[in-house]
C-alpha positions in Angstrom: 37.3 -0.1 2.1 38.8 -3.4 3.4 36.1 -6.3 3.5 35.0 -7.4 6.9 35.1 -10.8 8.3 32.6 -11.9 10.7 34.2 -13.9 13.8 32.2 -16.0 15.7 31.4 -13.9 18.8 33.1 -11.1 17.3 30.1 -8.5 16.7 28.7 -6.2 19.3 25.3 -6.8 19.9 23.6 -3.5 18.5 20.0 -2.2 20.1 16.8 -3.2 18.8 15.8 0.1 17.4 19.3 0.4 15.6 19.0 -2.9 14.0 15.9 -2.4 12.7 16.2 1.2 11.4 19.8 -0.3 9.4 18.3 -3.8 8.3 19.4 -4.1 4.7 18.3 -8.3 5.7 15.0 -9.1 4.2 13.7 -11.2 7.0 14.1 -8.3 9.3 12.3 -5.6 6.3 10.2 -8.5 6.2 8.8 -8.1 9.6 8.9 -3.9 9.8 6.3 -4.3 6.3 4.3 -6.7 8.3 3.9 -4.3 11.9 3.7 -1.3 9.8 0.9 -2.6 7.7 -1.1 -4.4 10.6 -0.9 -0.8 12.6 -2.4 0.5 9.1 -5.1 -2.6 9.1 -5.7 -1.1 12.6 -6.4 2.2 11.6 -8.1 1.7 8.4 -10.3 -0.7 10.0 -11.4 1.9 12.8 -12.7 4.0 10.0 -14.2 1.8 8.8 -16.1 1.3 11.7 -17.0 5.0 12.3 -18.3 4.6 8.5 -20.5 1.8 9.7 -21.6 3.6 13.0 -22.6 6.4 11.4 -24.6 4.5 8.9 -26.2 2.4 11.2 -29.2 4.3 11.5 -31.3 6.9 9.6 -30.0 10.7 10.2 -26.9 9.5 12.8 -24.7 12.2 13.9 -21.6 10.1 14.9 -20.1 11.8 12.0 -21.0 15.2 9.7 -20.8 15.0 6.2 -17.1 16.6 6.0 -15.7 14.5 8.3 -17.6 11.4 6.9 -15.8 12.3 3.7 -12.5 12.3 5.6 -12.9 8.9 7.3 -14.5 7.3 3.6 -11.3 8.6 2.0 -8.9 7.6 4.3 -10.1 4.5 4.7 -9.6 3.5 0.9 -6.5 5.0 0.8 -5.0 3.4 3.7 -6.1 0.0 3.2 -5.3 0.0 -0.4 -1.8 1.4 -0.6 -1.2 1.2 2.9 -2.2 -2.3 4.3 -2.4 -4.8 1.4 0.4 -3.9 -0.2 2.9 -4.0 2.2 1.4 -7.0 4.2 1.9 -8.5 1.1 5.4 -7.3 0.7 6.1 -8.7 4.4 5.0 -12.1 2.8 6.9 -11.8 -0.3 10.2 -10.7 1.5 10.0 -12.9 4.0 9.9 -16.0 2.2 10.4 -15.4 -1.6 14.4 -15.1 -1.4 14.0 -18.9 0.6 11.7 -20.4 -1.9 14.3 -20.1 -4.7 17.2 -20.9 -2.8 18.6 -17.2 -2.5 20.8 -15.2 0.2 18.8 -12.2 -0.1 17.1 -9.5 -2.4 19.3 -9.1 -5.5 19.7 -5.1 -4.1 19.2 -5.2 -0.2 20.2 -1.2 0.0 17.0 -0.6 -2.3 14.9 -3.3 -0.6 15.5 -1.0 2.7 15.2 1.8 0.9 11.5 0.7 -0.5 10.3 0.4 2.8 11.7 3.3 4.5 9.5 5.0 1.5 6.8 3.5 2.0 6.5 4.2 6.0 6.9 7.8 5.3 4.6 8.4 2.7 2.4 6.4 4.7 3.1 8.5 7.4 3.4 12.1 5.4 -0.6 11.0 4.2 -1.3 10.6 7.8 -0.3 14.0 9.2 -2.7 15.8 7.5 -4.9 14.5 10.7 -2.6 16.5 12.9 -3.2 19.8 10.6 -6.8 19.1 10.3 -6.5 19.3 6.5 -7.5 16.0 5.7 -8.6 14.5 2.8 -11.8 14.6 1.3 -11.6 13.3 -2.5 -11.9 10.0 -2.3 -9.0 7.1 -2.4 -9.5 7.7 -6.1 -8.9 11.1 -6.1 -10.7 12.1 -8.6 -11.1 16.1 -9.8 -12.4 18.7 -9.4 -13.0 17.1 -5.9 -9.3 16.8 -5.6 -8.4 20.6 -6.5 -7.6 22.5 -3.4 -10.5 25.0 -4.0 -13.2 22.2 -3.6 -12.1 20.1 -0.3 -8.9 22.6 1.1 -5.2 20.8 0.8 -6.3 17.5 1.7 -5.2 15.9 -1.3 -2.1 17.2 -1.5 -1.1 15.2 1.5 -2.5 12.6 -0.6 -0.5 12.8 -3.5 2.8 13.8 -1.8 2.2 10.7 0.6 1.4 8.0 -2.6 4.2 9.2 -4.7 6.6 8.4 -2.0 4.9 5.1 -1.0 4.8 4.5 -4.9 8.1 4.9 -5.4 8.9 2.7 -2.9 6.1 -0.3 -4.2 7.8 0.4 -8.0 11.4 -0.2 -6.1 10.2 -3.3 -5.0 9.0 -4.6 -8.3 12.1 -4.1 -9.9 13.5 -5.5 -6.9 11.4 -8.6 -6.8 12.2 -9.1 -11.1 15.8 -9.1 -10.6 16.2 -11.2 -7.7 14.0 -14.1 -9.3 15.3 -13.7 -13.2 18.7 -13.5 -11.6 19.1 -15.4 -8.2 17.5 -18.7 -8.2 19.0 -22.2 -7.0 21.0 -24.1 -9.2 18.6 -27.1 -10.9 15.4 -24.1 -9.9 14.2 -23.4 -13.4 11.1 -21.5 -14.2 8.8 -24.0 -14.3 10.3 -25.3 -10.8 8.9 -22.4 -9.1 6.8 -22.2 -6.5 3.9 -20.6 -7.2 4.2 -18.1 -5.1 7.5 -17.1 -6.6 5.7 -17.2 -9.9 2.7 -14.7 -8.9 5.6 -12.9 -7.1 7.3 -12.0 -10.3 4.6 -11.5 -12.4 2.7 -8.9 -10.1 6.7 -7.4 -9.7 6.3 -7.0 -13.1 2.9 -5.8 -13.3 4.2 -3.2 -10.7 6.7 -2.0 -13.2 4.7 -0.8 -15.8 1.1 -0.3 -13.8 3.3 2.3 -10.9 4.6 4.4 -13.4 1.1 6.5 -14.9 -0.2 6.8 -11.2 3.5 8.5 -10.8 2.6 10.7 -13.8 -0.9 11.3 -12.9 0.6 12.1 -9.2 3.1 14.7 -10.7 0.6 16.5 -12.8 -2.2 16.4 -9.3 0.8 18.1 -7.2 1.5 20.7 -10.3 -2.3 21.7 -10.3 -1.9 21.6 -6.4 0.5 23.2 -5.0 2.1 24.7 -8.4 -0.5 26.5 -10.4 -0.8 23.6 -13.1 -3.8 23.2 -15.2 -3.9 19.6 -16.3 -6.9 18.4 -14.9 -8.8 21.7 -14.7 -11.6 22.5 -17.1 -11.7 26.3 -16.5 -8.0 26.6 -17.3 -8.2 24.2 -20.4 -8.0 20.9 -18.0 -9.2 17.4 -19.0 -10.4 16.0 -15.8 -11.4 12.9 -17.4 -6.9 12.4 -18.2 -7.0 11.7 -14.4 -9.3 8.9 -14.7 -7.1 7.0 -17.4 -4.0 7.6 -15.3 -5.5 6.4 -12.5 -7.0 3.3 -13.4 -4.3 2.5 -16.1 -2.6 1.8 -12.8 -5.8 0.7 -10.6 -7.0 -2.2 -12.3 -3.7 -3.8 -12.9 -3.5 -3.0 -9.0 -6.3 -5.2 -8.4 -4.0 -8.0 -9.5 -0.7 -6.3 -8.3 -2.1 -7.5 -4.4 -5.0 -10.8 -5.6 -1.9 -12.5 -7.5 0.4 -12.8 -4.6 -2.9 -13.5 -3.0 -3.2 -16.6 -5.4 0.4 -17.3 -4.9 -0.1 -18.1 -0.5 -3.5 -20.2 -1.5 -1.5 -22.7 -4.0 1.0 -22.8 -1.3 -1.3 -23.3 1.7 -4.0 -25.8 -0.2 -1.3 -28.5 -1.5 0.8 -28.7 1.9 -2.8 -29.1 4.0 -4.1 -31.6 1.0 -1.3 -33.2 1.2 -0.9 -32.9 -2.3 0.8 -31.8 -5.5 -0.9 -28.8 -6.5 -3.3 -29.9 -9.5 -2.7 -28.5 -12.8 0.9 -26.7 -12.3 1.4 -25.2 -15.7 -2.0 -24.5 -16.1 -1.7 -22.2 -12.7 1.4 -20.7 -14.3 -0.3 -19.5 -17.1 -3.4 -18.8 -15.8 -1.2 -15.8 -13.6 0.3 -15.0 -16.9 -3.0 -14.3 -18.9 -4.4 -12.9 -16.0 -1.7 -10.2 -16.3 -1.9 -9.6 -19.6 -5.5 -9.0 -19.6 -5.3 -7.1 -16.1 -3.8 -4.2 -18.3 -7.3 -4.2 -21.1 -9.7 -3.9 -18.3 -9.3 -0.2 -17.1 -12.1 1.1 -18.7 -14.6 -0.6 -16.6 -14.5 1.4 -14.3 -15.5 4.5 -16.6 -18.6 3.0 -18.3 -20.9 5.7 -17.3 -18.3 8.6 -18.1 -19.4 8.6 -22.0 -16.5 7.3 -24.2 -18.9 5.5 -26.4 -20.5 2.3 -27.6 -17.1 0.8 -29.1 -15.0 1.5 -26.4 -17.4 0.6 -23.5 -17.8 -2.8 -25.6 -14.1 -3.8 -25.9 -13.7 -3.5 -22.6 -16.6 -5.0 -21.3 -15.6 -8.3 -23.3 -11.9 -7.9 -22.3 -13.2 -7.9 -19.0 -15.7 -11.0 -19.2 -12.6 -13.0 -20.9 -10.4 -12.5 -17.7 -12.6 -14.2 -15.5 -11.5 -17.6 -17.5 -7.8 -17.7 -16.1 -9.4 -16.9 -12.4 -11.5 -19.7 -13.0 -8.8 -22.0 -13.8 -7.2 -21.4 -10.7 -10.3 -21.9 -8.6 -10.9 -25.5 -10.3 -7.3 -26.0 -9.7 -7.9 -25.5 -6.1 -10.2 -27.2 -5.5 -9.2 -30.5 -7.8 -6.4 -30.3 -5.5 -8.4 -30.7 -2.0 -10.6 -33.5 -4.2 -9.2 -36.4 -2.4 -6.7 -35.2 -0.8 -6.1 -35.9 3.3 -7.4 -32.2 4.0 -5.9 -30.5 7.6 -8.5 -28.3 8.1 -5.4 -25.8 10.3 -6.2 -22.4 10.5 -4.6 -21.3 7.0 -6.6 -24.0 5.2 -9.5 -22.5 6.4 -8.6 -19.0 5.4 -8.0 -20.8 2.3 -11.2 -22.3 1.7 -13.0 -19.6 3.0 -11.4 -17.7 -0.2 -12.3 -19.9 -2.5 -16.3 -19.3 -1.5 -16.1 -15.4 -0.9 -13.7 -15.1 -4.0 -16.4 -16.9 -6.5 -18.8 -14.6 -5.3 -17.3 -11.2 -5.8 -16.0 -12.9 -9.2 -19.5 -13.5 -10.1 -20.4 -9.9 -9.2 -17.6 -8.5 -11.6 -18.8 -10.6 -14.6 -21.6 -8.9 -13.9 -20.6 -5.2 -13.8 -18.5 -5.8 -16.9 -21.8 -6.0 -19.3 -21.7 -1.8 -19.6 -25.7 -1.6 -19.9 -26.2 -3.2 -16.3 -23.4 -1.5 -15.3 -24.8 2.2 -15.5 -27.5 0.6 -13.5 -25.0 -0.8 -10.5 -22.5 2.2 -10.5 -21.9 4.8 -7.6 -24.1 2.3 -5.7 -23.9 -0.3 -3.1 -23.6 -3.1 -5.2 -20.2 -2.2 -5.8 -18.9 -1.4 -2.5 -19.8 -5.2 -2.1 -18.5 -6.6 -4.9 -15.1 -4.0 -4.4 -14.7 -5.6 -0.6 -15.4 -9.5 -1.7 -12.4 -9.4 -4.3 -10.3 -7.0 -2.3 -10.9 -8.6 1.5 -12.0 -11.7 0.3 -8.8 -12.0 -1.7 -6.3 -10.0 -0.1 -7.1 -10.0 3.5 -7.8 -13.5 3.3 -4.8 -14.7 1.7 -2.8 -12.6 4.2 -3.8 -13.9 7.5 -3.8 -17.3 5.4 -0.1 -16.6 5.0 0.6 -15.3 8.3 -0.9 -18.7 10.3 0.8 -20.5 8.0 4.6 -18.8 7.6 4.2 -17.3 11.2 6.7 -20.0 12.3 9.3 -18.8 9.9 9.2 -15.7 10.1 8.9 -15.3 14.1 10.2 -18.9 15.2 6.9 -19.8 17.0 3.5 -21.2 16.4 0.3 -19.5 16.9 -2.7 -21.2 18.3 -4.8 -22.8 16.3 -7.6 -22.9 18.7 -7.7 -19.2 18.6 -6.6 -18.8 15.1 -10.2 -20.6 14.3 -12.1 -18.3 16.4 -10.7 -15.6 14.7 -11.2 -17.0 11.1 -14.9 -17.8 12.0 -15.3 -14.3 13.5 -14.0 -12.6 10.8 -15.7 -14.8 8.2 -19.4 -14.8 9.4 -18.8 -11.0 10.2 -17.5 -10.3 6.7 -20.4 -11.8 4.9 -23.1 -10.3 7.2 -21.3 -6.9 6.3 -21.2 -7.3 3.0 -23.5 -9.6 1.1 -26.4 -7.1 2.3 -24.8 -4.1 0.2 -25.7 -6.5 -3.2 -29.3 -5.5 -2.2 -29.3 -1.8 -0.8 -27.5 -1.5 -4.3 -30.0 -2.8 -6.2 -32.6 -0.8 -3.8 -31.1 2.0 -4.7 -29.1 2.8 -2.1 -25.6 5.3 -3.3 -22.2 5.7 -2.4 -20.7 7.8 -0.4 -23.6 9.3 1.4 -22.9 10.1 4.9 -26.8 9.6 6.0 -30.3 9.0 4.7 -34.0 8.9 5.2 -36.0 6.7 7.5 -38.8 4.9 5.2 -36.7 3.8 2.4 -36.0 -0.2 3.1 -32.4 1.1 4.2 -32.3 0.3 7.9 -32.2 -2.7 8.9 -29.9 -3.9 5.8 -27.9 -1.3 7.2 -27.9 -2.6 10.4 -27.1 -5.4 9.9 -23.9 -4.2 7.9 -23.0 -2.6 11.0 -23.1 -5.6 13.1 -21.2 -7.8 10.8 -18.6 -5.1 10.7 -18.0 -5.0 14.2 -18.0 -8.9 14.1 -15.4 -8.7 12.0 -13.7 -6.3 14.5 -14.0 -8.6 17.4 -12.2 -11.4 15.5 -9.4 -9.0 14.5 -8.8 -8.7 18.2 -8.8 -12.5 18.6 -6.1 -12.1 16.4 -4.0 -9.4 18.0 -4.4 -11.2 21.5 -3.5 -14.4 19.4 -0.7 -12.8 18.9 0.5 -11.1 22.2 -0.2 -15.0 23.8 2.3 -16.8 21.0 5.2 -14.2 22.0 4.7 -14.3 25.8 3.7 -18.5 26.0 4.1 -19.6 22.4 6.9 -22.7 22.3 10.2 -22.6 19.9 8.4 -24.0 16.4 10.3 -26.7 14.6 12.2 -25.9 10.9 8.9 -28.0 9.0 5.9 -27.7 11.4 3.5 -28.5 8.8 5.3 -31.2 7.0 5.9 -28.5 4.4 7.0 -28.8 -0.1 9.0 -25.9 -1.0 12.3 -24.8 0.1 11.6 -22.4 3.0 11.0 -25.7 5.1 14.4 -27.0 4.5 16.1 -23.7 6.6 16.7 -24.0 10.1 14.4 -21.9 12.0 15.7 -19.2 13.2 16.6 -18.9 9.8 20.3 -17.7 9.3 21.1 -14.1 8.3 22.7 -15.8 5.1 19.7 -18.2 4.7 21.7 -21.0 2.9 25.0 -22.4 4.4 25.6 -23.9 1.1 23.5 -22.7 -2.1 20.8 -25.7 -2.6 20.6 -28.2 -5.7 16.8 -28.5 -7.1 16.0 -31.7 -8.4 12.5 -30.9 -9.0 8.6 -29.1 -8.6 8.5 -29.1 -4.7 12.0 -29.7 -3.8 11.7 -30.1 -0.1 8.7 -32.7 -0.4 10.9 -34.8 -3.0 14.0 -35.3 -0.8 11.8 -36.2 1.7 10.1 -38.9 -0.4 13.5 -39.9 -1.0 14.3 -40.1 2.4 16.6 -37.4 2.7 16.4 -35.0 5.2 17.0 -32.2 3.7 18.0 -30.4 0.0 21.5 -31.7 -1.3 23.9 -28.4 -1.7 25.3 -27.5 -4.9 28.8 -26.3 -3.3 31.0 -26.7 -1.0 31.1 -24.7 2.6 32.9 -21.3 1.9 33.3 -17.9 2.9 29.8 -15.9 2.5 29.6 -11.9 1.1 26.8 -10.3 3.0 26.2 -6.4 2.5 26.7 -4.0 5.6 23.5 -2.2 7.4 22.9 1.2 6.0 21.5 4.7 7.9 21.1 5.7 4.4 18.1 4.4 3.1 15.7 5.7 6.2 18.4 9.1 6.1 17.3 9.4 2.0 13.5 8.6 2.7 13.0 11.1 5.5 14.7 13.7 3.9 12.2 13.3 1.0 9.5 13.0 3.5 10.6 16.6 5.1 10.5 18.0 1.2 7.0 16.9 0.9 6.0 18.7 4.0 7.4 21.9 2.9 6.0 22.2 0.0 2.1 21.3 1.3 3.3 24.0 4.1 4.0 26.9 1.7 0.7 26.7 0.5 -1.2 25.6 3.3 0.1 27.8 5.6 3.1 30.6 5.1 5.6 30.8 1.5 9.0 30.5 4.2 8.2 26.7 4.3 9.5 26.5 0.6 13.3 26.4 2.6 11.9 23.8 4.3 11.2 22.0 1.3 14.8 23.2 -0.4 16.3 21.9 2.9 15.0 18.2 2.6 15.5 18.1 -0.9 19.2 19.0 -0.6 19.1 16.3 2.3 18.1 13.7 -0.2 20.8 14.9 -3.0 23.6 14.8 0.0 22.6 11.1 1.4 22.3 10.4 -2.8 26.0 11.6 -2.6 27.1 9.8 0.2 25.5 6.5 -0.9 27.7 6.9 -4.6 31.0 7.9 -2.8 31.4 5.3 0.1 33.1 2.2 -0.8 30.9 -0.4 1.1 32.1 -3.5 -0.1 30.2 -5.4 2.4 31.7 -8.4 4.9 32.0 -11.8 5.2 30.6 -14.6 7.1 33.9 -16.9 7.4 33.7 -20.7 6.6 34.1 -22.0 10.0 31.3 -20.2 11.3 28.9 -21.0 8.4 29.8 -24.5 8.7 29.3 -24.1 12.7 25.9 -23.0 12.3 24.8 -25.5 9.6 25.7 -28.4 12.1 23.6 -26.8 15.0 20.9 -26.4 12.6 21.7 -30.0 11.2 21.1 -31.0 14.5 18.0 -29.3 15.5 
């Protein structure tokens, strides 16, 4: 195939819908992993508040106990694999390539691909609503709970829909890995990264080799399943305990899989509000690294109470007391770099501070759990629903609208309002805490997980009351944020390139930021590039070439095409069992859909276009201008 040159005015301007569904640009899969996960966040957080409702009072009847096993499992699920990865993903696509000075992903098909993966697993999970087969195990799916003779075919929808999402989160990893290693700036060495870049690549790489037991374990769940297998049955010879491992092999390096990236946005958002360099750089960078390292000697933490023994239980209650050191590097770094500093209290600081409080509490929490005597005392109660929700919300949810107030302008070319962004911070904090920092005690009262109602007269009510209001507290400042939101597209004004006076290289782009990012590749002459020039009086990075022709690759059907077809396999197989043995052609059908797009994608000779020179250099002076 001859290459294409772009002419200025040349292209015809394609529909929305058609754009979108053939972005191979990560700007644009930037923002479809940012509405998918906030629909997600929408969801997930509406269960959460029928879980609260229900729980509100002694003996409530909102919910019975199946359903209230539904909604609990769901809820995990989605806002585990659904909403905090990919929110996160939205951040790291939209502004990672930028940071190091890069065009794009180093494979755009794939970074397409990884999304159009994740929407339909997502999306495969969520049909079992519309079947009324929904499951019942648990986000941790553990068996026999899991087995299809114990809560129906449920979790089959469960592990069909994560192994496609999964195989779209380990896409991304190996994505993420190669574009960084391979496609920096000239002058960007490693220790020239942002940190955000840096806790990019090493959760990307945590991804790599945390993804692929949970695809194991996922393989041998749809065998017992749907196939017959025996792997985690005892009757049959079974080890239900081998599902444990596999899970949290993966789950607790998952932990730091979405609260490094978290980290990442806070030493990005504290230093540009401090109006400082952030304290302690090297320090940071290995702080992620240990934290990684460690991340994969904590798993068995979560299995204190399961019986593996005094030595085993004791190595990894001290591996996990030794990872809170790194994490408290990074806090002291954070803060040190607000210690007097000219502090912008905008809404992402205050996300960002906010972390920094709710963070050190859930951390305090773990340090406590990870002593294995106390923790057969705290497990399968309260106590660590509330320290689960201070790490995960506190860290992840957190850093994420964090990063959305504060990259908003980048990614969407307008500002949202502050006035209401601080409404919805103090909404959502105040509710948060009032939700949560009550559980420490109905844990320690004795109150359990997962129990869909209880008896009046045992200290329970008003705690969980309480809980309930400061859930739908919470709720009301999520709305803030959505109408936030809908009043920066309609009445919002055009932001400018550096809004907040910014460090890194994002800030240097025009905004809207070009399809090619870069007119001319920048030159890094230093730890926060963009603030240096500035210092030197420069108004933006020097380039490191001249103005020339630019190789962009073509929008692709393919990737959605592949991941639907995949997505119409998984359905077919559930469907023999669930309902009648003819759906297994539906499940040959999309299989042999996925091995012709396969086909297609290896024969046609897509060698891309170009943006020609004149119309790069066009579009530089414009944004020169601006």
């Amino acid at each position: 195939m001859t290459t294409i040159s772009v002419p200025v005015g040349g292209v015809r301007k394609k529909s929305l819908l058609w754009d979108y569904l053939t972005t191979v640009d990560h700007k644009k899969i930037a923002h479809l992993y940012f509405w998918t996960g906030l629909v997600y966040f929408l969801i997930g957080g509406l269960e959460a508040l029928l879980i609260r409702t229900q729980l509100a009072v002694p003996l409530n009847h909102v919910l019975d106990g199946k359903a209230y096993n539904e909604v609990l499992a769901m809820h995990g699920t989605t806002m585990i694999f659904f909403v905090a990865m990919p929110l996160l993903f939205a951040l790291m696509n939209a502004v990672v390539p930028l940071q190091i000075g890069a065009r794009d992903l180093a494979f755009p098909f794939v970074n397409a691909l990884s999304y159009w993966l994740y929407f339909f697993g997502a999306l495969l999970t969520h049909v079992s609503f519309l079947t009324g087969d929904v499951p019942q195990g648990g986000w941790t799916g553990y068996f026999p709970l899991a087995h299809p003779d114990y809560t129906g075919y449920g979790m089959s929808y469960y592990a069909m829909g994560l192994q496609l999402s999964g195989l779209g989160t380990l896409l991304t990893g190996i994505n993420f890995v190669a574009t960084i290693v391979n496609h920096r700036a000239p002058g960007m060495t490693y220790m020239r990264m942002p940190l955000f870049t840096w806790t990019t690549l090493i959760a990307s790489i945590l991804t790599m080799f945390a993804f692929p037991p949970l695809t194991a374990g996922l393989f041998l769940m749809i065998y017992d399943q749907l196939f017959g297998g025996a792997a985690f049955d005892p009757a049959k010879g079974g080890n239900p305990i081998i599902w444990q491992h596999l899970f949290w092999i993966f789950g607790h390096p998952e932990v730091y899989i979405v609260a490094l990236p978290a980290f990442g946005i806070f030493s990005e958002v504290i230093p540009v509000f401090s109006r400082k360099r952030l304290f302690g750089y090297p320090a940071m960078v290995v702080a992620t690294a240990l934290i990684a390292f460690f991340g994969f000697m904590v798993w068995v933490h979560h299995m204190f109470t399961v019986g593996l023994g005094p030595l085993a239980n004791g190595v990894f209650g001290v591996a996990t007391t030794i990872i809170a050191v790194p994490t408290g590097i990074k806090i002291f770094n954070w803060i040190f770099t607000m210690w007097g500093g000219k502090v912008r209290m905008t809404s992402a600081m205050l996300w960002s501070v906010g972390f920094i409080i709710t963070f050190v509490m859930g951390g305090v929490t773990g340090v406590m759990m990870a002593l294995p005597p106390a923790d057969y005392q705290y497990h399968d109660t309260y106590f660590i629903v509330a320290h689960f929700h201070y790490v995960l919300i506190g860290g992840t949810v957190f850093s994420v609208f964090a990063g959305a107030y504060y990259w908003w302008p980048k990614m969407f070319g307008k500002l949202l309002n502050e006035t209401l962004g601080k409404i919805h911070f103090w909404l959502f904090f105040i509710g948060f805490h009032l939700t949560f920092f009550i559980q420490h005690f109905l844990g320690l009262w004795g109150m359990q997980r997962r129990i869909f109602t209880y008896l009046p007269g045992q200290g329970f009510e008003l705690p969980n009351l309480v809980s309930t209001i400061g859930a739908y507290t919470m709720a009301l400042g999520v709305i803030v944020f959505a109408i936030n939101i809908v009043y920066t597209f309609v009445k919002g004004k055009p932001a400018p390139a550096d809004p907040w006076d910014g460090r890194t290289l994002e800030w240097a782009t025009p905004t809207p930021v070009p399809e090619y990012n870069f007119a001319r590749l920048p030159l890094i002459r230093g730890l926060d590039p963009f603030w240096l020039e500035k210092q030197a009086g420069n108004k933006t990075v020097p380039p490191a070439e001249p103005y020339a022709d630019i190789h962009m690759p073509n929008p692709s059907i393919l990737p959605f095409m592949m991941s639907l077809s995949l997505f119409i396999a998984g359905l077919g197989f559930i469907f023999k069992d669930q309902y009648h043995p003819s759906f297994l052609y539906l499940a040959l059908f999309g299989v042999a859909a996925t091995l012709l797009v396969m086909f297609l994608r290896s024969v046609i000779d897509d060698e891309g276009r170009h943006v020609p020179r004149e119309l790069v250099e066009q579009e530089d002076a414009k944004g020169v201008s601006a």
